[in-house]
ChimeraX commands (.cxc) that place a marker at each C-alpha (Angstrom):
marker #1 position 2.22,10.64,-7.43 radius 0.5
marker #1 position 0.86,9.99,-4.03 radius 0.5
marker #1 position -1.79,11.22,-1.89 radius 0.5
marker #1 position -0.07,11.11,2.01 radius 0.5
marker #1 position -3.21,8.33,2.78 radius 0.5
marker #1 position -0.64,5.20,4.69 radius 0.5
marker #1 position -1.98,2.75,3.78 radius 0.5
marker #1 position 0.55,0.40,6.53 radius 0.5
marker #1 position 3.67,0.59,8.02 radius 0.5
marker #1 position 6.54,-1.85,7.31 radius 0.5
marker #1 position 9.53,-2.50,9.50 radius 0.5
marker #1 position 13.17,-2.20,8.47 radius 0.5
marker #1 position 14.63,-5.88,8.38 radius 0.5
marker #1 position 18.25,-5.21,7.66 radius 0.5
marker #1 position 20.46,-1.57,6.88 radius 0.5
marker #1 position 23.65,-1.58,4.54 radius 0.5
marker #1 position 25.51,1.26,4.33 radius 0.5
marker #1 position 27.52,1.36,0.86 radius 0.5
marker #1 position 30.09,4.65,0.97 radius 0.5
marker #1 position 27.42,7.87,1.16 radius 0.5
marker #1 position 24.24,5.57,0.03 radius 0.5
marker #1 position 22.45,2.88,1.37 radius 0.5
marker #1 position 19.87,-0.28,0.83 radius 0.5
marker #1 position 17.49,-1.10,3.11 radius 0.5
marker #1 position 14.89,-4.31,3.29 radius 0.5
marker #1 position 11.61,-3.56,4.42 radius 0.5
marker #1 position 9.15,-5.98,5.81 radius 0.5
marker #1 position 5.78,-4.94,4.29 radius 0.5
marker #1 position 2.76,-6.58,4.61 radius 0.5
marker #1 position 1.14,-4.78,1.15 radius 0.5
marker #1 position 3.96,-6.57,-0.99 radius 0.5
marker #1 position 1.80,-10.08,-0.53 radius 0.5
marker #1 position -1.39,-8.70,-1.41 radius 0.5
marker #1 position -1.09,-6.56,-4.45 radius 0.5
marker #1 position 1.19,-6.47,-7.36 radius 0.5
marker #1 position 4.43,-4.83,-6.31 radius 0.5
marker #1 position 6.71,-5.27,-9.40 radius 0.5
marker #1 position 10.42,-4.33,-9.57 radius 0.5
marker #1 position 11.56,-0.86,-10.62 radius 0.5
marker #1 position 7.75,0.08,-9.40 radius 0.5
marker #1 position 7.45,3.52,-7.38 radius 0.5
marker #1 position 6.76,2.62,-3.51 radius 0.5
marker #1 position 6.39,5.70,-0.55 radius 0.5
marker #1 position 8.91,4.68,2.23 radius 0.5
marker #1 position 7.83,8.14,5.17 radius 0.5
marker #1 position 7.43,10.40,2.61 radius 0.5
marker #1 position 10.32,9.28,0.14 radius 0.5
marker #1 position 10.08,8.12,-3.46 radius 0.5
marker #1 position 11.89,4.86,-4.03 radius 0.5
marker #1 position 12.13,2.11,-6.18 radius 0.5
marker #1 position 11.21,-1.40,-5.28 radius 0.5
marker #1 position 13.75,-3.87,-5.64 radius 0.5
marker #1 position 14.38,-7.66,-4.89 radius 0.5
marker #1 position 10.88,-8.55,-3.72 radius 0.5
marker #1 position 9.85,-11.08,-2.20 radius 0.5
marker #1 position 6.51,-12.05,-1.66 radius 0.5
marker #1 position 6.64,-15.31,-0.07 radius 0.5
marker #1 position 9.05,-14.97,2.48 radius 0.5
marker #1 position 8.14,-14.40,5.94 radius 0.5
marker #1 position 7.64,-11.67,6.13 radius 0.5
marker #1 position 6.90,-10.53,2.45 radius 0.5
marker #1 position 9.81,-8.11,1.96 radius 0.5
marker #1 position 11.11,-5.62,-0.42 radius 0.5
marker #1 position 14.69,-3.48,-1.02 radius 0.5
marker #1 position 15.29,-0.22,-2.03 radius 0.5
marker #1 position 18.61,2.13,-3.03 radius 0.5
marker #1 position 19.25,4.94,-1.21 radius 0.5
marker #1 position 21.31,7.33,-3.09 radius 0.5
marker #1 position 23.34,9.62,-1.24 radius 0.5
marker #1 position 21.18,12.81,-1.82 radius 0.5
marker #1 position 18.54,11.02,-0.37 radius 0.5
marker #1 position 20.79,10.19,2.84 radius 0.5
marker #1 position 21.68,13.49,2.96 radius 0.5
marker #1 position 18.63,15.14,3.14 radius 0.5
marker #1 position 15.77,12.73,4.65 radius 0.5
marker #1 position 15.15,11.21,7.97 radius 0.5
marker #1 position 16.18,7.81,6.43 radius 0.5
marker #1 position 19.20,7.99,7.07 radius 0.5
marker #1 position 18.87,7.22,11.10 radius 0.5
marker #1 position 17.12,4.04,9.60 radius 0.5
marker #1 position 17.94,0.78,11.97 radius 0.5
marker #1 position 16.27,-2.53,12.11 radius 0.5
marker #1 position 13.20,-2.28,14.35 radius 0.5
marker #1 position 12.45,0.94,12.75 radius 0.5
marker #1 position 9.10,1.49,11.58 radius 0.5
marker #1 position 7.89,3.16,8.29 radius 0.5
marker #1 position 5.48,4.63,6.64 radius 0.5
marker #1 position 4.12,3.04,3.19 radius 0.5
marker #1 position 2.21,3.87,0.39 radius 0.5
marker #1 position 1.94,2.69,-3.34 radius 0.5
marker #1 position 1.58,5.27,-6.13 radius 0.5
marker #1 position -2.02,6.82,-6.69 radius 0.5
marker #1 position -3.54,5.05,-9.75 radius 0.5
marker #1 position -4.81,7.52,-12.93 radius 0.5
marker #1 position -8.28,7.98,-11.90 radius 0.5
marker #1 position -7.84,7.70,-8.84 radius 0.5
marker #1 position -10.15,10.35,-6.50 radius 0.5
marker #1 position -7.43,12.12,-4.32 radius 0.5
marker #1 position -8.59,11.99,-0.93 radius 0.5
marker #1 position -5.45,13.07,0.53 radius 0.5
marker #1 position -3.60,16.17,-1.24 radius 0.5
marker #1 position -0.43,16.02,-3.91 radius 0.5
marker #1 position 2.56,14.36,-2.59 radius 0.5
marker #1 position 5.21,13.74,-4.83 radius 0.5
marker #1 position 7.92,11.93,-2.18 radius 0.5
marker #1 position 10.40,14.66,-3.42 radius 0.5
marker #1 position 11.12,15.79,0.55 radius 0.5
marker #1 position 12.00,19.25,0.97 radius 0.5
marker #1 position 14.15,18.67,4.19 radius 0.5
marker #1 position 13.70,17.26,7.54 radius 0.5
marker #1 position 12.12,18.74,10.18 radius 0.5
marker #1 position 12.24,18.30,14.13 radius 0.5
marker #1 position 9.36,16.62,16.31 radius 0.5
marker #1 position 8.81,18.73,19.27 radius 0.5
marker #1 position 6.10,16.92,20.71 radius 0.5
marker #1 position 3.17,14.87,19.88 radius 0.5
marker #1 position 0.99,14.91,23.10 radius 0.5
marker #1 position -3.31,13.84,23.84 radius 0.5
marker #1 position -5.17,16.94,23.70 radius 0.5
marker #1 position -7.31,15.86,26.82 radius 0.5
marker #1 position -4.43,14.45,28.71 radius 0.5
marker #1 position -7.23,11.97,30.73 radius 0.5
marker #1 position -8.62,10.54,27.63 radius 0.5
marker #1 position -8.17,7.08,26.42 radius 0.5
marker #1 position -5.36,7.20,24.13 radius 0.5
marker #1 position -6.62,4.73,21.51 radius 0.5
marker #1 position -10.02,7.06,21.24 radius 0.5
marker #1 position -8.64,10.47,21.98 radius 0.5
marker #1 position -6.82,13.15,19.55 radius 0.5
marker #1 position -3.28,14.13,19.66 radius 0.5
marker #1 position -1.39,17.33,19.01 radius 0.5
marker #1 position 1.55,17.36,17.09 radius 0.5
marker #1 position 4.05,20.42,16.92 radius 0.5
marker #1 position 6.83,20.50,14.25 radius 0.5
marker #1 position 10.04,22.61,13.53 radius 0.5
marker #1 position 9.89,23.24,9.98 radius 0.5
marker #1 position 13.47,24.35,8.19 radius 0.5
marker #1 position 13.25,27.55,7.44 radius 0.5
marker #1 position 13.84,26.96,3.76 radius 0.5
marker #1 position 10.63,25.52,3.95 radius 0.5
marker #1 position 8.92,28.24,5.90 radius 0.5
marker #1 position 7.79,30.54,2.90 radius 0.5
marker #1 position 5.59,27.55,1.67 radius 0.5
marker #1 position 3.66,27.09,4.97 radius 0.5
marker #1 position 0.03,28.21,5.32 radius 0.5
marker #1 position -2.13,27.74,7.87 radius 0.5
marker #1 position -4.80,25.25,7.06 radius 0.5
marker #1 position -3.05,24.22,4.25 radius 0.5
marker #1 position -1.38,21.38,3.28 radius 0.5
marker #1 position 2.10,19.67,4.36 radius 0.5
marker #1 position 3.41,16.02,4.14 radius 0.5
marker #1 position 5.23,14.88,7.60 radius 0.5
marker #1 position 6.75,11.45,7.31 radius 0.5
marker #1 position 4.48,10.84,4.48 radius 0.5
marker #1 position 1.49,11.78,5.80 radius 0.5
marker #1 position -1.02,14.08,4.56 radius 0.5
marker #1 position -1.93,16.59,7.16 radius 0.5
marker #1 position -3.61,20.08,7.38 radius 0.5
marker #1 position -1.79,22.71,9.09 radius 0.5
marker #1 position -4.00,23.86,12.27 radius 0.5
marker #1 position -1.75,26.76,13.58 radius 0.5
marker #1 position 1.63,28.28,12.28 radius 0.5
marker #1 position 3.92,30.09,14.71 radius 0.5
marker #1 position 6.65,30.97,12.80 radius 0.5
marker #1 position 9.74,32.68,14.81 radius 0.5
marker #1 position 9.53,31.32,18.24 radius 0.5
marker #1 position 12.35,29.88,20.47 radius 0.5
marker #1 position 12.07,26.61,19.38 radius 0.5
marker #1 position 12.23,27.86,15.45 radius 0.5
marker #1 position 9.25,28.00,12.59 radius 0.5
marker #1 position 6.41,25.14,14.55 radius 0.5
marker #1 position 3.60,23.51,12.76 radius 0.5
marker #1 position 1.26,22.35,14.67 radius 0.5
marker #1 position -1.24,19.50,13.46 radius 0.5
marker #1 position -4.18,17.59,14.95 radius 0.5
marker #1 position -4.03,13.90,14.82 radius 0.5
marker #1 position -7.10,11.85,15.22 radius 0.5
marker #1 position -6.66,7.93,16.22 radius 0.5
marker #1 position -6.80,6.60,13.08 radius 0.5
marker #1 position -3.67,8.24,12.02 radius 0.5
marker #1 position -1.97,7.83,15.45 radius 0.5
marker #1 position -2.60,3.96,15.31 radius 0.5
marker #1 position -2.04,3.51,11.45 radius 0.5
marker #1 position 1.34,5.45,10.49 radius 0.5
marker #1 position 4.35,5.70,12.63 radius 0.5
marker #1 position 4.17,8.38,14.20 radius 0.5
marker #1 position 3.28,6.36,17.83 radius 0.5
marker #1 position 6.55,5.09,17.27 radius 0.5
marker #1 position 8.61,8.32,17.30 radius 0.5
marker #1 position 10.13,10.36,19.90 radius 0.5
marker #1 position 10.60,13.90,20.67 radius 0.5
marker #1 position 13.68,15.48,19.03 radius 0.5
marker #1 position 13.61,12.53,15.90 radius 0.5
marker #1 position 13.93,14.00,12.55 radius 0.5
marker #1 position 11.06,14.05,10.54 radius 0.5
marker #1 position 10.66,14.01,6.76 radius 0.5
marker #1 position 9.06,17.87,5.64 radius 0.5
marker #1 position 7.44,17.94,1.97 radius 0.5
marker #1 position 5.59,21.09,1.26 radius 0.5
marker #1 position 2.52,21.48,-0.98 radius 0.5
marker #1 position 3.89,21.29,-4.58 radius 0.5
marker #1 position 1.24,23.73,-5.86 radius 0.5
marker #1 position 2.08,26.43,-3.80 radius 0.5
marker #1 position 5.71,26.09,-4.95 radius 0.5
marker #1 position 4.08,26.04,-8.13 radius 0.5
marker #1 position 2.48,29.72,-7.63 radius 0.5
marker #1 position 5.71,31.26,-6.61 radius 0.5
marker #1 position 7.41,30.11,-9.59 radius 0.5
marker #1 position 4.78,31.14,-12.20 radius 0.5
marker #1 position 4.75,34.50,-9.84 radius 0.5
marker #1 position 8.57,35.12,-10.03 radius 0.5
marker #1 position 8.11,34.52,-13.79 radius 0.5
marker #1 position 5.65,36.74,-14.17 radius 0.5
marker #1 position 7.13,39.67,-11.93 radius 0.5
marker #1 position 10.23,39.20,-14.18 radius 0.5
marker #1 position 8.29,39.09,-17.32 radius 0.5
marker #1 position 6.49,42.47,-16.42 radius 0.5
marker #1 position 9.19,44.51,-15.07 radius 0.5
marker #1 position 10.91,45.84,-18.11 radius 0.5
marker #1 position 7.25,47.57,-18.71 radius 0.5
marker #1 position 6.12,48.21,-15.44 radius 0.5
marker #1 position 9.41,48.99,-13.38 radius 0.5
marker #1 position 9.20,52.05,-11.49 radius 0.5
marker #1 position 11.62,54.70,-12.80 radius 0.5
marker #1 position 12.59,58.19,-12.53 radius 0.5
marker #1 position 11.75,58.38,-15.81 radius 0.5
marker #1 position 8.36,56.94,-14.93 radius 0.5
marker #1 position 7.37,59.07,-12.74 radius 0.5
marker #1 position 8.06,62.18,-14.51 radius 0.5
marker #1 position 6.57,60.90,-17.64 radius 0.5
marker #1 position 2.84,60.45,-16.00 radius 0.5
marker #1 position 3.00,63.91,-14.08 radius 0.5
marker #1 position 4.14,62.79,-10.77 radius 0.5
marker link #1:1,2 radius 0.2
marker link #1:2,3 radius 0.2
marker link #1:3,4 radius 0.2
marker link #1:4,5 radius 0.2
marker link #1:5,6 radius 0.2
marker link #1:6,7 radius 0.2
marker link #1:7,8 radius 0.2
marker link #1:8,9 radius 0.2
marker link #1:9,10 radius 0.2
marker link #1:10,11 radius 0.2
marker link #1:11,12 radius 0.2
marker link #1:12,13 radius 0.2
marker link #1:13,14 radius 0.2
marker link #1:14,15 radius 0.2
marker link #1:15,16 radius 0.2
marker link #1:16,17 radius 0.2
marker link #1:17,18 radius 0.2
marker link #1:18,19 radius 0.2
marker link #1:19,20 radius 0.2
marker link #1:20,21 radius 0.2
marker link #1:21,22 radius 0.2
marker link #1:22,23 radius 0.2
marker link #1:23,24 radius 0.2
marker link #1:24,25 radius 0.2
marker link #1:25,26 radius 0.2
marker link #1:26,27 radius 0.2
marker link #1:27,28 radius 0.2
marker link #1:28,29 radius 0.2
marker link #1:29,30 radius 0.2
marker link #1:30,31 radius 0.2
marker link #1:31,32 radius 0.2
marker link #1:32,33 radius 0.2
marker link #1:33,34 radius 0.2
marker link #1:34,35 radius 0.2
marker link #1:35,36 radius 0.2
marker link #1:36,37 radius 0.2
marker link #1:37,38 radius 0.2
marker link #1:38,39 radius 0.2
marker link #1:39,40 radius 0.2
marker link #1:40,41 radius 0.2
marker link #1:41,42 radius 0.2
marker link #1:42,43 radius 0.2
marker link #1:43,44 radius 0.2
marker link #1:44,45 radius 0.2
marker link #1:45,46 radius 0.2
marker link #1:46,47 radius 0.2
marker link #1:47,48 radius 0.2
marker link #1:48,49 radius 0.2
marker link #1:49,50 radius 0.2
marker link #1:50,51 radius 0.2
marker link #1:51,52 radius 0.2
marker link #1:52,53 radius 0.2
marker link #1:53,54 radius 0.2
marker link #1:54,55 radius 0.2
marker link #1:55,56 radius 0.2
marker link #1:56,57 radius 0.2
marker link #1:57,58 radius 0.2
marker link #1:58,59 radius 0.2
marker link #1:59,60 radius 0.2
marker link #1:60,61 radius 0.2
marker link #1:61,62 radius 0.2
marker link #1:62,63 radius 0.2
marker link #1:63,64 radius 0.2
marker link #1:64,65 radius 0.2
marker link #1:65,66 radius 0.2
marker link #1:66,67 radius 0.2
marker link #1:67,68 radius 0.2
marker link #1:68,69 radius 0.2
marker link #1:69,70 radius 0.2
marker link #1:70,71 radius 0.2
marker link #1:71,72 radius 0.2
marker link #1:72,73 radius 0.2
marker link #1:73,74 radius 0.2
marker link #1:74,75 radius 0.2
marker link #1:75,76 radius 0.2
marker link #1:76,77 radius 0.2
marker link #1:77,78 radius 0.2
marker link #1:78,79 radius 0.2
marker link #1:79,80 radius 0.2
marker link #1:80,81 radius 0.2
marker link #1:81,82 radius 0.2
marker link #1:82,83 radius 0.2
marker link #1:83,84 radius 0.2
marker link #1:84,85 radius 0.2
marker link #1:85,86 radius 0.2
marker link #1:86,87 radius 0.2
marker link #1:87,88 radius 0.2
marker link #1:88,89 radius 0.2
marker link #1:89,90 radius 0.2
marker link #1:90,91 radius 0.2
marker link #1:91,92 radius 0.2
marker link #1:92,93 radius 0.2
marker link #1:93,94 radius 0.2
marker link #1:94,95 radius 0.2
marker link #1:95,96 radius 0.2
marker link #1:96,97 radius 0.2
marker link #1:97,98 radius 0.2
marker link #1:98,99 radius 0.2
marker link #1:99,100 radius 0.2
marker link #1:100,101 radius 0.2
marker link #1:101,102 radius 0.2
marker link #1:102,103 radius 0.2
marker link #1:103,104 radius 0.2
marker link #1:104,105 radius 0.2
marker link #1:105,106 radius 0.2
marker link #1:106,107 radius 0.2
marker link #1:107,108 radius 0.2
marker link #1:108,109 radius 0.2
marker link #1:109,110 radius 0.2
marker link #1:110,111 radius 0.2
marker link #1:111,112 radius 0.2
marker link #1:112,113 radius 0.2
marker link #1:113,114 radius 0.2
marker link #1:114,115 radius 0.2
marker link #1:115,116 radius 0.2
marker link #1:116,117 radius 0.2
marker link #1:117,118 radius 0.2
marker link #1:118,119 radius 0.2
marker link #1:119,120 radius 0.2
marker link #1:120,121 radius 0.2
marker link #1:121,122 radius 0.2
marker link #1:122,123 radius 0.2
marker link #1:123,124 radius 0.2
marker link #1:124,125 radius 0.2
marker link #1:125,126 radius 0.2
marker link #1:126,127 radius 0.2
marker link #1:127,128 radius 0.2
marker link #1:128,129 radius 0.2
marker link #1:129,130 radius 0.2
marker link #1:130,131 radius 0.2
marker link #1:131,132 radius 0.2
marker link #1:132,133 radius 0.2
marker link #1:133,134 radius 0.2
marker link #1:134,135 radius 0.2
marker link #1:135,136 radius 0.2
marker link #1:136,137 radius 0.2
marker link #1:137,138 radius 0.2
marker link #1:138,139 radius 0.2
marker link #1:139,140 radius 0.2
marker link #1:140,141 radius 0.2
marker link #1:141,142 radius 0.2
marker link #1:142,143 radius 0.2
marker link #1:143,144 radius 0.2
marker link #1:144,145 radius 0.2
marker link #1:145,146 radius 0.2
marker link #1:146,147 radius 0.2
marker link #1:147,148 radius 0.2
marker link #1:148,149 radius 0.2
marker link #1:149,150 radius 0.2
marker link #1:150,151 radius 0.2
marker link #1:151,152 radius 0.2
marker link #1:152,153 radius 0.2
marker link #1:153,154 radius 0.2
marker link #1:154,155 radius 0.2
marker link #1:155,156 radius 0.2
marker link #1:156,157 radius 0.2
marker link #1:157,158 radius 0.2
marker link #1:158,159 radius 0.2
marker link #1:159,160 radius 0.2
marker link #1:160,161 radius 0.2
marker link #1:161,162 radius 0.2
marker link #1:162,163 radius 0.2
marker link #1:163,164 radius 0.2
marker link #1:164,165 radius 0.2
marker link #1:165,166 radius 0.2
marker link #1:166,167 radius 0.2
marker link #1:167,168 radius 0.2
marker link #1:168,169 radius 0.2
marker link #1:169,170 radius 0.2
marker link #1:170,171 radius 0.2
marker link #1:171,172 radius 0.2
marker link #1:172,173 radius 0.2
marker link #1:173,174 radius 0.2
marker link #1:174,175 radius 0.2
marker link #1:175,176 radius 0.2
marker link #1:176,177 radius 0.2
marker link #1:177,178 radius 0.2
marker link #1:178,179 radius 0.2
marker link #1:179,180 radius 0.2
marker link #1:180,181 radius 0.2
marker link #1:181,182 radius 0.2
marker link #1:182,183 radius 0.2
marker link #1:183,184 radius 0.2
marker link #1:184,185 radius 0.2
marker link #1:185,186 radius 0.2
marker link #1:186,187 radius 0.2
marker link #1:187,188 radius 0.2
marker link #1:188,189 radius 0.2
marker link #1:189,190 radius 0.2
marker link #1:190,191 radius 0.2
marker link #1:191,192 radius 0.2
marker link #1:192,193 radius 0.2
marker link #1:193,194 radius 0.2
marker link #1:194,195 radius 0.2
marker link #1:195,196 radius 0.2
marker link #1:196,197 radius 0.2
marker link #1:197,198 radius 0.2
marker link #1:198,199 radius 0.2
marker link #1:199,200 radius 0.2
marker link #1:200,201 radius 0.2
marker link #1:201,202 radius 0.2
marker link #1:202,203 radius 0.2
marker link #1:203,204 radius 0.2
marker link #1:204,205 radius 0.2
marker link #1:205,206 radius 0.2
marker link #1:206,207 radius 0.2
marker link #1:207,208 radius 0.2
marker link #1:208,209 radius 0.2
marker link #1:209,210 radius 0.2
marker link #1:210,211 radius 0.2
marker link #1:211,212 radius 0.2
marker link #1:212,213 radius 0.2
marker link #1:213,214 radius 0.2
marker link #1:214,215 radius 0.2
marker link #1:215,216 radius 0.2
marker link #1:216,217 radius 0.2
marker link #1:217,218 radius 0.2
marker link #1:218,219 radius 0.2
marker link #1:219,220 radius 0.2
marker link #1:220,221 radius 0.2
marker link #1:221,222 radius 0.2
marker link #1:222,223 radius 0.2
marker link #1:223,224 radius 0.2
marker link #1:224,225 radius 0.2
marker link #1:225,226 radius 0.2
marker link #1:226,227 radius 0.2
marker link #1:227,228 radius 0.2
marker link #1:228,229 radius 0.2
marker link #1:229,230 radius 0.2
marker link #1:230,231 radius 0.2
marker link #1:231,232 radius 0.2
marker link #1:232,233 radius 0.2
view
């Protein structure tokens, strides 16, 4: 489990593209300092992968991971080139206070940068907040809430306005202090760049335990003809 809190960015070294999957090597800093072993769970924007072939004293400390095809299929990974810059985090130790909110880097889709602009276009961008707007797929719509929680690229972020069904599709729009500007990649992207979506796993979690329950409790409760004339109606 992870919490969406980067803790650094990494740059893609080298791409190889194996028939529908891929492996990519990853400069990251965080492999040198803590104990990054192989087969161990590492964040790459958003996306669960394993860890593989590290190597901690080369320069730069570097790691690999597998791509399988789903994953190429369905994340922002796959426009992955060397220079490109990442988002990392390692999994959230037992214990651990969750500062962020539930992230499993199980990506529901990818999702379109609109824009990511200063809100006071005059202020100095290393001090100021940005505004970032986001067309969600509309598979992901239904779990979209204003002020709640959504993953983009990895990064946990509250929802601060929905506008589902405009021209440019379903938007999210989030604010983005510096911090988060300067520490993750999102200075690095572009208008119109794919973006990896994960929505919040709980409220997927309510609409299953509500479909189960609606389907549990219509045999009884289902309205009927025979319903209504039964109670007088």
């Amino acid at each position: 489990m992870f919490t969406g809190l980067i803790e650094t960015t990494g740059t893609v070294l080298a791409v190889e593209h194996r028939e529908g999957s891929m492996r990519i090597a990853v400069a990251a800093p965080l492999v040198q300092g803590t104990v990054l072993r192989t087969g161990d769970s590492i964040a790459v924007s958003g996306v669960c992968l394993t860890a593989l072939d590290i190597e901690p004293n080369a320069a730069p400390p570097r790691f690999h991971a597998d791509l399988a095809a789903e994953t190429v299929a369905r994340t922002s990974l796959s426009l992955l080139a060397p220079g490109s810059t990442v988002n990392l985090e390692l999994p959230t130790p037992a214990g651990t206070p969750l500062g962020g909110h539930v992230v499993q880097g199980h990506v529901d889709g990818t999702g379109t940068l609109l824009s990511l602009n200063l809100v006071d276009a005059h202020a100095d961008p290393a001090l100021a907040d940005w505004w970032l707007r986001v067309a969600v797929p509309t598979h992901v719509s239904r779990y979209v809430v204003e002020k709640g929680s959504i993953a983009i690229e990895g990064i946990s972020l509250t929802i601060a306005r929905w506008e589902p069904g405009t021209p440019e599709g379903d938007v999210v729009s989030v604010a983005i202090i510096p911090h988060t500007y300067a520490r993750t990649n999102l200075h690095a992207l572009k208008a119109g760049q794919p973006v990896n979506i994960e929505a919040d796993v709980l409220i997927k979690f309510m609409e299953q335990r509500s479909s189960l329950a609606q389907q549990a409790l219509e045999p009884e409760f289902g309205l009927t003809v025979e319903y209504l004339i039964a109670n007088g109606y």
